[in-house]
C-alpha positions in Angstrom: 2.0 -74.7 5.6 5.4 -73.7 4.7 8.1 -75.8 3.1 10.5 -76.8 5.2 14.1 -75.6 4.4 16.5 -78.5 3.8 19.4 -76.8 1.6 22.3 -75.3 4.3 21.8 -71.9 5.4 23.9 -69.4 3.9 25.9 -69.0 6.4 27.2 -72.3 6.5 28.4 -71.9 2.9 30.2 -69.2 4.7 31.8 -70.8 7.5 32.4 -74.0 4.4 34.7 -71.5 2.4 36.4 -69.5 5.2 39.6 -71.8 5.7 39.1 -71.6 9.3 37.2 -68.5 9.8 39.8 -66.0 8.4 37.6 -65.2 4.8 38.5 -61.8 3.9 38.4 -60.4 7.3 42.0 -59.1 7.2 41.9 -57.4 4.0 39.1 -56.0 4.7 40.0 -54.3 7.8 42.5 -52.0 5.5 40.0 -50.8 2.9 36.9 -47.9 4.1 33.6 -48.7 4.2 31.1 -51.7 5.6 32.4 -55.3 5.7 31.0 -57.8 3.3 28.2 -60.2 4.3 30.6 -62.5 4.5 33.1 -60.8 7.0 30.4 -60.0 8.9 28.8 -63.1 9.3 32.8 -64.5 10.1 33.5 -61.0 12.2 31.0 -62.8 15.4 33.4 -65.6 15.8 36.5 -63.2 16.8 33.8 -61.5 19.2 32.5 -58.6 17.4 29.5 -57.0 15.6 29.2 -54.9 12.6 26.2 -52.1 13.1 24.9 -48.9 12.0 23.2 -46.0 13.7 19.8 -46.3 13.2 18.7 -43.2 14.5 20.6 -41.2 11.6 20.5 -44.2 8.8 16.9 -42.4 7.3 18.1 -39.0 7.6 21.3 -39.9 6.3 19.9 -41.9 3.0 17.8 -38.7 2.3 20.7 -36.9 2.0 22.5 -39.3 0.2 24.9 -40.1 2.7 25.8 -43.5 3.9 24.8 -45.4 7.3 27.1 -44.1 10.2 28.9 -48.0 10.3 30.2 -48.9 13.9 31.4 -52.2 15.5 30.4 -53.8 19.0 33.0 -55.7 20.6 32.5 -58.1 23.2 35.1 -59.6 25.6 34.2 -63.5 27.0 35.3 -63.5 30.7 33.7 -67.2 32.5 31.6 -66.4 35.4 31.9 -62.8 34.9 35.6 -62.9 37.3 37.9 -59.5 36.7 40.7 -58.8 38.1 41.4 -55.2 39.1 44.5 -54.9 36.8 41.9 -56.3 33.9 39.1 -53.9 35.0 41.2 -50.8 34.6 42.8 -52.1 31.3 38.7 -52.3 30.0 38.2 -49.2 31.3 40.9 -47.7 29.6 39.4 -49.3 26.3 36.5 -47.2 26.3 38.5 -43.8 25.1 41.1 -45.2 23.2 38.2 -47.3 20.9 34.8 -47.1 21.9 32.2 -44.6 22.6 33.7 -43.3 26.6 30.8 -46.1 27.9 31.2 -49.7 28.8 28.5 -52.1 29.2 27.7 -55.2 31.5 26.2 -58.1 29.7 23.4 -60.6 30.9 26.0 -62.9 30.0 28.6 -61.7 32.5 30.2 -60.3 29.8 31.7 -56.9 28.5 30.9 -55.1 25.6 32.0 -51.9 23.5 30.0 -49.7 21.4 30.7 -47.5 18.9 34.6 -49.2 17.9 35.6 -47.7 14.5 36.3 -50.3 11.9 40.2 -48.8 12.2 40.4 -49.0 15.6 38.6 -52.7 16.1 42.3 -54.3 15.5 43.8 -52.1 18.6 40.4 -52.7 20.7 40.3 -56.6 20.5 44.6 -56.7 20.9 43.8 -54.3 24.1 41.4 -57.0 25.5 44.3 -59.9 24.8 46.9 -57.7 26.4 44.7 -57.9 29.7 44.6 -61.6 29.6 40.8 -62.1 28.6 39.8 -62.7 25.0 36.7 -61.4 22.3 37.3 -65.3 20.8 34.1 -67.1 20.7 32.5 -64.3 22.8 29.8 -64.1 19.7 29.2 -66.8 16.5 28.2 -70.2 15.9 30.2 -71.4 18.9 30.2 -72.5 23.1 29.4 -68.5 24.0 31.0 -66.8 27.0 30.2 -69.8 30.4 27.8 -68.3 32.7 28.4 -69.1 36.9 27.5 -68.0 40.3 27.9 -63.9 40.8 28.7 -64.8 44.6 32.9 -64.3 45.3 32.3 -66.1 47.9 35.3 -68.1 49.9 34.8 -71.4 50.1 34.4 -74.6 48.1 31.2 -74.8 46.8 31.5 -71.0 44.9 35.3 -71.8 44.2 34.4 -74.7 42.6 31.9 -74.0 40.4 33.9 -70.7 39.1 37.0 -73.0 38.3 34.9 -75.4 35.9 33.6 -72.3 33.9 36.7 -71.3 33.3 37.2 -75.2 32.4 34.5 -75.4 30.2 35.1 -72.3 28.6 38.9 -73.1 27.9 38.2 -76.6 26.3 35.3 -75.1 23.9 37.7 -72.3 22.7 38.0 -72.6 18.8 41.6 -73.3 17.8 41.7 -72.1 14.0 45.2 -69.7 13.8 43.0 -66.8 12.6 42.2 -65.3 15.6 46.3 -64.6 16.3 47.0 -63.8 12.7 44.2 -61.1 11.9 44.5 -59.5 15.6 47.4 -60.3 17.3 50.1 -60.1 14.6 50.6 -63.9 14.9 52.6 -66.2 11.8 50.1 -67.0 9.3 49.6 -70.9 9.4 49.1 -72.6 6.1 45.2 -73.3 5.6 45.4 -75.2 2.9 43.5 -74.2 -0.7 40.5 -76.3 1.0 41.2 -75.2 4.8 40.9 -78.4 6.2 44.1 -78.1 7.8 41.9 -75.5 9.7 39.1 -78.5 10.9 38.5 -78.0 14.5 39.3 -80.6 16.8 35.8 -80.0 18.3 33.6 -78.4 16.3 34.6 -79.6 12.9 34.9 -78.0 9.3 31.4 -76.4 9.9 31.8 -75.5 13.7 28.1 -75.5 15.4 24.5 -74.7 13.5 23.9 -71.8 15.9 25.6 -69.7 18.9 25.9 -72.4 22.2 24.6 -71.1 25.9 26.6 -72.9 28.8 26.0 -71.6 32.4 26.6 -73.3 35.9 24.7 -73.5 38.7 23.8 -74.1 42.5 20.2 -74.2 43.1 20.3 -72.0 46.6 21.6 -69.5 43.8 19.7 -69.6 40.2 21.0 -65.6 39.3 22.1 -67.5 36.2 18.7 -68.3 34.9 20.0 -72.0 34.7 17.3 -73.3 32.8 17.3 -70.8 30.3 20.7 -72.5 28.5 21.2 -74.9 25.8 23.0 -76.8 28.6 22.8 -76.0 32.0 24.6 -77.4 34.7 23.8 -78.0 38.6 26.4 -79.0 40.6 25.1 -80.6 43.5 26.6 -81.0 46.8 26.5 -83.0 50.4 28.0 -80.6 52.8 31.8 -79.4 51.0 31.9 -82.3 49.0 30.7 -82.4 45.2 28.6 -85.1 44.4 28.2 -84.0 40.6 26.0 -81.9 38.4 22.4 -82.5 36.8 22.8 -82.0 32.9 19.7 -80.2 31.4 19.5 -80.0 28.3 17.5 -77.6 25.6 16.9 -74.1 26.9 17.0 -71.2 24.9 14.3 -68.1 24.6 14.8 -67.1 21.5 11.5 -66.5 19.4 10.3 -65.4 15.7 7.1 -63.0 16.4 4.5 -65.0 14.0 6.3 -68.5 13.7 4.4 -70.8 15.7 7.6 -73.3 15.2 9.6 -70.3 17.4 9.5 -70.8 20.9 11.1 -70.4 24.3 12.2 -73.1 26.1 13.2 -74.5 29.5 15.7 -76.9 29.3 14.9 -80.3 30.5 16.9 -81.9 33.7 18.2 -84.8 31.9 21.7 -86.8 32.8 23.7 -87.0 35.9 27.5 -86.8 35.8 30.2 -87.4 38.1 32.4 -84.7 39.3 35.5 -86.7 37.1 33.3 -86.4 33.7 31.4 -83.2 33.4 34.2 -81.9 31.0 33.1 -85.3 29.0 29.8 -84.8 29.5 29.6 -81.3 28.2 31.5 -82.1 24.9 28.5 -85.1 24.6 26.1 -82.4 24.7 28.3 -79.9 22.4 29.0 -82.7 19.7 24.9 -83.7 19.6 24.1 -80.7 18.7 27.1 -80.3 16.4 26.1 -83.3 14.5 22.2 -83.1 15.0 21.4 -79.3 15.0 19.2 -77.6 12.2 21.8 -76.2 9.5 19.4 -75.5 7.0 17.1 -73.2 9.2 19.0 -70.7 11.8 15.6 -69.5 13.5 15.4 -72.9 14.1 19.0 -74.5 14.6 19.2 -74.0 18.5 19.5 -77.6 20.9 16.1 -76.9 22.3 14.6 -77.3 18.7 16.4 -81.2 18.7 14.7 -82.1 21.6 11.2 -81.6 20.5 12.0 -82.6 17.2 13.9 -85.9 18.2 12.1 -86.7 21.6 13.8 -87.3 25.0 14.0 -90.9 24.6 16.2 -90.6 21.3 17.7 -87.3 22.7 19.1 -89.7 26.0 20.0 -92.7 23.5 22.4 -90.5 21.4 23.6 -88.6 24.1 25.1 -91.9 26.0 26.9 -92.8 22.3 28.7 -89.7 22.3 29.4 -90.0 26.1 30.3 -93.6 25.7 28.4 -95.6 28.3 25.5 -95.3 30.2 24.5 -92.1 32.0 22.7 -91.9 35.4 19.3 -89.9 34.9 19.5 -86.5 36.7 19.4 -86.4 40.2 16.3 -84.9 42.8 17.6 -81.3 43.5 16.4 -78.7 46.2 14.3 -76.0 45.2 16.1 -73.4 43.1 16.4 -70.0 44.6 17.9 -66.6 43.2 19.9 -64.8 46.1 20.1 -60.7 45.7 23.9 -59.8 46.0 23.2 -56.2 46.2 24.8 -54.1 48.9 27.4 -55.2 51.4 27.9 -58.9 51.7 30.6 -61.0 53.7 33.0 -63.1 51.6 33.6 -65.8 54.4 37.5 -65.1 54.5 37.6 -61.7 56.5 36.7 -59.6 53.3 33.2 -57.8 52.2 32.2 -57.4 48.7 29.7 -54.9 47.9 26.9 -55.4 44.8 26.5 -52.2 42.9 23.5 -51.5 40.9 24.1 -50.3 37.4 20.7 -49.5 34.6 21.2 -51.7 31.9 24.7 -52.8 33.1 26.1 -49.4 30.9 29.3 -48.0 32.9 29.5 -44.7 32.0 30.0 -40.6 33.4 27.2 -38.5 32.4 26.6 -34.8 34.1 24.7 -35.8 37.3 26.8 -39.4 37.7 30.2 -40.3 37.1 29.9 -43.9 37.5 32.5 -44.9 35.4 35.0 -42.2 37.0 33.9 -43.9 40.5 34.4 -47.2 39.9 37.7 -47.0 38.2 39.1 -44.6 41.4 37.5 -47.3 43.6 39.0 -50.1 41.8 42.6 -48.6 41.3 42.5 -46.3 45.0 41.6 -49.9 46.9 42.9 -52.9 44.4 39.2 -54.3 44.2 38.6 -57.2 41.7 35.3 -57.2 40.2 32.4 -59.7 39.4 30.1 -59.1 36.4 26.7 -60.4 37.4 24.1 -61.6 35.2 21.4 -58.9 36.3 24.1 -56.5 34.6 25.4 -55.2 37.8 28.7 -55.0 39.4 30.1 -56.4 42.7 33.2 -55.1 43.9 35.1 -57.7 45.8 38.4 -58.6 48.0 37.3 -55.3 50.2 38.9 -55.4 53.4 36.4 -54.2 56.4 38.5 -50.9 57.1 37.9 -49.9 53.6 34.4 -50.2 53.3 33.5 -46.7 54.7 36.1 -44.8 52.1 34.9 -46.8 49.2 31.2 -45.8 49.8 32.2 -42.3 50.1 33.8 -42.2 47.0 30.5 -43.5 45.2 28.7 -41.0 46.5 30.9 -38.3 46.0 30.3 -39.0 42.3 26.7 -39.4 42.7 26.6 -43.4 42.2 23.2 -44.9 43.5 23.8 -48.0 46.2 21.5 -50.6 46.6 19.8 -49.1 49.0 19.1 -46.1 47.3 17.0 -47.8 44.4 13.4 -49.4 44.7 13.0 -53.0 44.7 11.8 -53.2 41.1 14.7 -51.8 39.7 17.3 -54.0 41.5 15.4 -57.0 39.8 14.8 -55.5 36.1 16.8 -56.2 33.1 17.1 -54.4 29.8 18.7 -54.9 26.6 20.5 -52.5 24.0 17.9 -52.6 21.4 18.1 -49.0 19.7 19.9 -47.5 18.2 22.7 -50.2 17.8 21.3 -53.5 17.0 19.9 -54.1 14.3 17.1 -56.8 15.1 15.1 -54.1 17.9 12.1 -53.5 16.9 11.8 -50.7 19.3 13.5 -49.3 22.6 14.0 -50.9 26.0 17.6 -49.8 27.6 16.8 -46.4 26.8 12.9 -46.3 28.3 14.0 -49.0 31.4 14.9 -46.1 33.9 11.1 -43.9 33.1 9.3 -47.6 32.5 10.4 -48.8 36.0 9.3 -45.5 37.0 6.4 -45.2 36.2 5.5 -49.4 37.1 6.6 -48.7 40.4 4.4 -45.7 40.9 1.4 -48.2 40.1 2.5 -50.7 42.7 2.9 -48.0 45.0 -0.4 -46.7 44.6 -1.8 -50.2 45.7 0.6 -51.0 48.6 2.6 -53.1 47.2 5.9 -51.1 46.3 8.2 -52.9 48.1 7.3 -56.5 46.3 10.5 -58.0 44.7 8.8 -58.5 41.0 11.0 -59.6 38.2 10.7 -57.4 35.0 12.7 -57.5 32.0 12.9 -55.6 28.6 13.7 -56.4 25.1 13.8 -54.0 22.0 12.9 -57.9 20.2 11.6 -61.6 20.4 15.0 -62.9 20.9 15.6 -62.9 24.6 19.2 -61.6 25.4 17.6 -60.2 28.4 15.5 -63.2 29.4 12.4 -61.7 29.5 10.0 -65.3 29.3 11.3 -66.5 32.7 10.2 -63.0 33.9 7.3 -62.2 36.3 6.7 -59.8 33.6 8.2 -59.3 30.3 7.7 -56.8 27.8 8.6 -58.0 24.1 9.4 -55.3 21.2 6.8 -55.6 18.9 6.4 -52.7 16.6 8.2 -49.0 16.8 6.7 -47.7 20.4 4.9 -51.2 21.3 4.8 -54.1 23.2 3.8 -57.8 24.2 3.4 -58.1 27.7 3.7 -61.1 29.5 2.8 -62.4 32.5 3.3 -65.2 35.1 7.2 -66.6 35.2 8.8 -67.5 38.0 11.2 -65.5 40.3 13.1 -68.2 40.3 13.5 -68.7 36.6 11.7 -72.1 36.6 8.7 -71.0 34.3 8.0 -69.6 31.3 5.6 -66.6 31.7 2.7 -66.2 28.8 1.6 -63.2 26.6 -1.3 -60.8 28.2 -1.7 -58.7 25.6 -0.3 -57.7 22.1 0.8 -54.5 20.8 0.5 -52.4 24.0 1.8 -49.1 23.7 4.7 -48.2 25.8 2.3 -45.4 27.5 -0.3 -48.0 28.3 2.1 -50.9 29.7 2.2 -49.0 33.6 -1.6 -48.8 33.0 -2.3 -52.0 32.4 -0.1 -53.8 35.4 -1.3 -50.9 37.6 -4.5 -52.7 36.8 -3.2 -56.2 37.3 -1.4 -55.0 40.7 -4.6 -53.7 42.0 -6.0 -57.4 41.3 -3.0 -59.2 43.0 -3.4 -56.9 45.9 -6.7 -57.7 46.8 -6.6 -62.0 46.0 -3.1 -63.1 46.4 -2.5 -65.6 48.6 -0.2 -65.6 52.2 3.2 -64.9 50.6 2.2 -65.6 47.3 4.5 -63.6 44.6 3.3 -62.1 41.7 4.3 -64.3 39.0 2.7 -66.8 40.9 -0.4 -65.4 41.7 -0.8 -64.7 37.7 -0.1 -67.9 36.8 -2.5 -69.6 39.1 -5.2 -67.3 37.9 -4.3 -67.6 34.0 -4.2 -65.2 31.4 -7.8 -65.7 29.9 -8.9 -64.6 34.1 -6.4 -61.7 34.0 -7.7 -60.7 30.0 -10.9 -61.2 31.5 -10.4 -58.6 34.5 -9.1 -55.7 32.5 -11.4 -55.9 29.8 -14.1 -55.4 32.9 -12.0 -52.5 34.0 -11.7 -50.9 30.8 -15.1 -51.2 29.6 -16.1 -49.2 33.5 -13.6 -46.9 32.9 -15.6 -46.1 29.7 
C-alpha cells in the first residue's frame, strides 16, 4: 500500500509565497513564451487556463518547434443569468481575443478558447467592462454558484437566483491582485510576507481544492444537486421559503486506478433557516478550509472529509463553525429534472424559448451560423439569456408577438430547435477534452454529435427511440460533464477508448457503475444497442433505463452480452 502523502502539496507552497495570489503573474504577461508553473498554477484563480495544442505539440517537437501555447478564459456568471447588453459584449469577445467560438459550461458558465497570452489582459478587462467577472471562476476557491435554468416569474425561481448571486458575492476572494494585474488598479502594499493579503475567508492558503456550490428545487434537479461539495435545497410551503437542506460531500471527480478516487453523492445533512443560509454556507466553506487534504490534491475535495472523518464528526464540527445547534435536514419531495427546451411561458406575459446547442460551443460554421443567429436575435429583440447546465441556451424576456420573428431568424441561419433534434441529444452532455485540455485522455466534444448518432440508431432499431436516456461524455475520469449520475456514461480511458457505465439516475440521485473497460469508441453503439435490445424486451411499466440497469446489475448485464457475443461468434 502506498505511503500516504503528509508534506503540503506543491501548490500550496505556491499559493504560501504568492502575497495574495499576484506571484509573477504580471511580469510575466510582458515577456514571450509559456508561463511558469507557478503563474500557471496562480493564473486559475483570476479565471483562466494555460494550454497547448495537442494536436500539433508531436509534430511540432519533431520539428523542433515549440507547443502552440493558448489560454482558456472563463467568466463566473451565478445561475447562468445574462443580460442582453452582457451577451453581446461576450459575443464580441470571441474576435477581438479568442478563437471566433464561445462555449457554454456545465457550470452555467462562459468560456474562451484560444486567448493569446497578449491578448488575455484585454479579454478578462472585456469581461469586467460587462459587469461579470473571470475572479474565482477557476482555482482553489467557491467556483462559479450553480441555480435553477427556469426564468421563471415568480418567487420560488426569483428567489433562489437572488441567493446565488448571494453566495457567489460573499465567497469572492478580496486579495487587490485581481484589479492590479487586469484592471489597471493601485497596487496595494502586500507586505514582504503578504499577510496584509490574508483573506477574510479563506485565509493565507485559500481552500485545498476548487469548491462546487449549486442551488436547488427538487421539482427541478437540472443542477445535478447532489453532485456538489455543497448543495442546497430550498424548500418551500406554497410562496413562502421554509429554508434549504444542506448536503454535504459531492463531487465526481476520479483517478482511473486509485481505489481511494471516487465519485460521490453528497449526503443531505443540516437544515437552515431562510435568515442563515449565507452562515450556513461559510460553516461548510471554512470546514473544509480548515479540514480538507493539503497534502494530497486527488484527494483534497469535501467529499474525501466525510468518509475520512464520519458524519457524526462531520455534523459535530460543522455546528462549531456555525455556532449552535443545527436542525438535521428536512424530508424533501422526490427530485425531478424538468426539460426547458422549446417554447415555455415565463408566468408574467413573456415566453422564453430553450435552444439546443452540441457541447454548449456557440459558433458559425458553413452549414450553421449559430453564433451570427443568436447575437441578431439577442440585439434585433433585447432578449436576456440563461446559460443552462445541459450547456444549452434559453432566450428569455420574449414578448408573445415576437416569438414567430425570432424563430424565423434561427432558421434562416440553419439553427436546430428543440424540436428538430432526437430525444438523446437534448439530454447528452460532452466535455472539451481534445485538443485543449490537457488531462483528456481521448475525445468526447468532438465524437458527441456521430456518438449520439450512431446510439440513437441502436435504440431505434429496437423501438425505443424516443426514450429520454441520459448520456454524458468525458475525454477523462474527472467529471466536468457529470457523467457518474448518467444513465450512461462513457469515461476516457486510453486514446480511442472508453469505460462505459451503466445505471444512474435521470434524476441525478445515483451513481451509475462501470460495464465494461476499455471499449473502443466503434464498439460503444454496439454494445448499448445490445443492452437496449435487453431493456426492450424486460423493462418494467414505465421503467427508465437507468433504472432498469440498475435493478438488473452489472454482473446480469456483463452476463447478457458475453451470451450475445459468444452467439454472434
Amino acid at each position: 500500500m502506498a505511503q500516504k502523502r503528509t508534506a503540503p502539496s506543491a501548490v500550496e507552497a505556491i499559493k504560501q509565497e504568492s502575497k495574495g495570489l499576484r506571484g509573477t503573474l504580471k511580469a510575466e504577461l510582458a515577456e514571450p513564451g509559456a508561463f511558469t508553473e507557478a503563474a500557471h498554477q496562480l493564473l486559475k484563480f483570476h479565471g483562466a487556463y494555460e494550454q497547448f495544442d495537442r494536436d500539433t505539440a508531436t509534430a511540432r517537437k519533431k520539428q523542433g518547434l515549440e507547443k502552440e501555447y493558448s489560454v482558456m478564459v472563463r467568466a463566473k456568471i451565478p445561475g447562468g443569468r445574462v443580460t442582453a447588453a452582457q451577451y453581446l459584449a461576450l459575443d464580441t469577445l470571441a474576435d477581438t481575443c479568442g478563437n471566433g467560438s464561445l462555449r457554454v459550461t456545465t457550470r452555467q458558465g462562459i468560456q474562451y478558447h484560444g486567448i493569446l497570452k497578449g491578448d488575455l489582459k484585454a479579454a478578462i478587462a472585456g469581461i469586467n467592462d460587462s459587469l461579470l467577472t473571470t475572479l474565482g471562476a477557476c482555482g482553489d476557491v467557491v467556483r462559479n454558484v450553480m441555480s435553477h435554468p427556469a426564468p421563471i416569474a415568480d418567487a420560488k425561481h426569483r428567489r433562489l437566483e437572488e441567493d446565488a448571486r448571494r453566495i457567489s458575492e460573499r465567497f469572492n476572494w478580496t486579495s487587490g491582485a485581481y484589479h492590479e494585474i487586469w484592471l489597471d488598479g493601485e497596487p496595494v502594499d502586500a507586505g514582504d510576507d503578504g499577510l496584509a493579503q490574508e483573506d477574510a475567508i479563506y485565509g493565507k492558503l485559500y481552500l485545498p481544492r476548487k469548491f462546487k456550490i449549486g442551488i436547488a428545487l427538487p421539482e427541478d434537479n437540472s443542477v445535478d444537486i447532489l453532485t456538489h461539495d455543497l448543495g442546497i435545497i430550498a424548500l418551500f410551503e406554497g410562496d413562502e421559503l421554509v429554508g434549504y437542506n444542506l448536503a454535504l460531500g459531492g463531487g465526481l471527480g476520479q483517478t482511473h486506478n486509485r481505489e481511494d478516487t471516487f465519485p460521490r453523492l453528497g449526503t443531505p445533512l443540516v437544515f437552515v433557516g431562510p435568515d442563515d443560509l449565507i452562515r450556513g454556507v461559510e460553516a461548510v466553506v471554512a470546514l473544509q478550509r480548515d479540514h480538507g487534504n493539503r497534502a494530497d490534491r486527488k484527494r483534497a475535495r469535501l467529499k474525501y472529509v466525510l468518509e475520512d472523518k464520519g458524519i457524526p464528526w462531520v455534523r459535530r464540527t460543522l455546528e462549531e463553525y456555525f455556532g449552535g445547534l443545527l436542525e438535521d435536514a428536512r424530508p424533501m419531495p422526490a427530485f425531478q429534472v424538468a426539460d426547458h427546451m422549446g417554447w415555455q411561458e415565463q408566468g408574467d406575459g413573456r415566453w422564453y424559448l430553450g435552444l439546443p446547442i452540441s457541447s454548449g460551443r456557440i459558433q458559425d460554421t458553413e452549414t450553421v451560423r449559430l453564433r451570427t443567429a443568436l447575437r441578431t436575435v439577442v440585439k434585433r429583440f433585447a432578449v436576456d439569456v440563461v446559460l443552462t447546465p445541459e450547456q444549452d441556451i434559453i432566450l428569455s424576456n420574449v414578448e408573445p408577438s415576437d416569438r414567430t420573428d425570432i424563430e424565423d431568424e434561427l432558421r434562416a441561419h440553419g439553427v436546430r430547435l428543440a424540436e428538430d433534434i432526437v430525444t438523446l441529444d437534448r439530454w447528452t452532455l460532452a466535455c472539451p477534452a481534445l485538443p485543449t485540455c490537457g488531462l483528456a485522455l481521448t475525445e468526447a466534444e468532438r465524437v458527441r454529435d456521430p456518438m449520439v448518432a450512431a446510439i440513437h440508431t441502436e435504440m431505434e432499431r429496437h423501438g425505443i427511440g424516443a426514450e429520454a436516456v441520459s448520456l454524458r461524455i468525458t475525454g477523462c475520469p474527472n467529471g466536468c460533464a457529470r457523467p457518474p449520475t448518467a444513465e450512461i456514461g462513457l469515461v476516457g480511458r486510453m486514446p480511442g477508448k472508453y469505460a462505459v457505465f451503466v445505471g444512474g439516475s435521470f434524476e441525478g440521485t445515483r451513481l451509475n457503475e462501470k460495464l465494461q473497460d476499455k471499449v473502443p469508441e466503434a464498439d460503444v453503439p454496439v454494445l448499448l444497442g445490445r443492452l437496449f435490445g435487453l431493456f426492450a424486451e424486460q423493462r418494467e411499466h414505465g421503467e427508465r433505463f437507468g433504472d432498469f440497469c440498475h435493478r438488473l446489475g452489472t454482473q446480469a448485464l456483463a452476463d447478457h452480452l458475453n451470451a450475445m457475443a459468444e452467439a454472434a461468434e
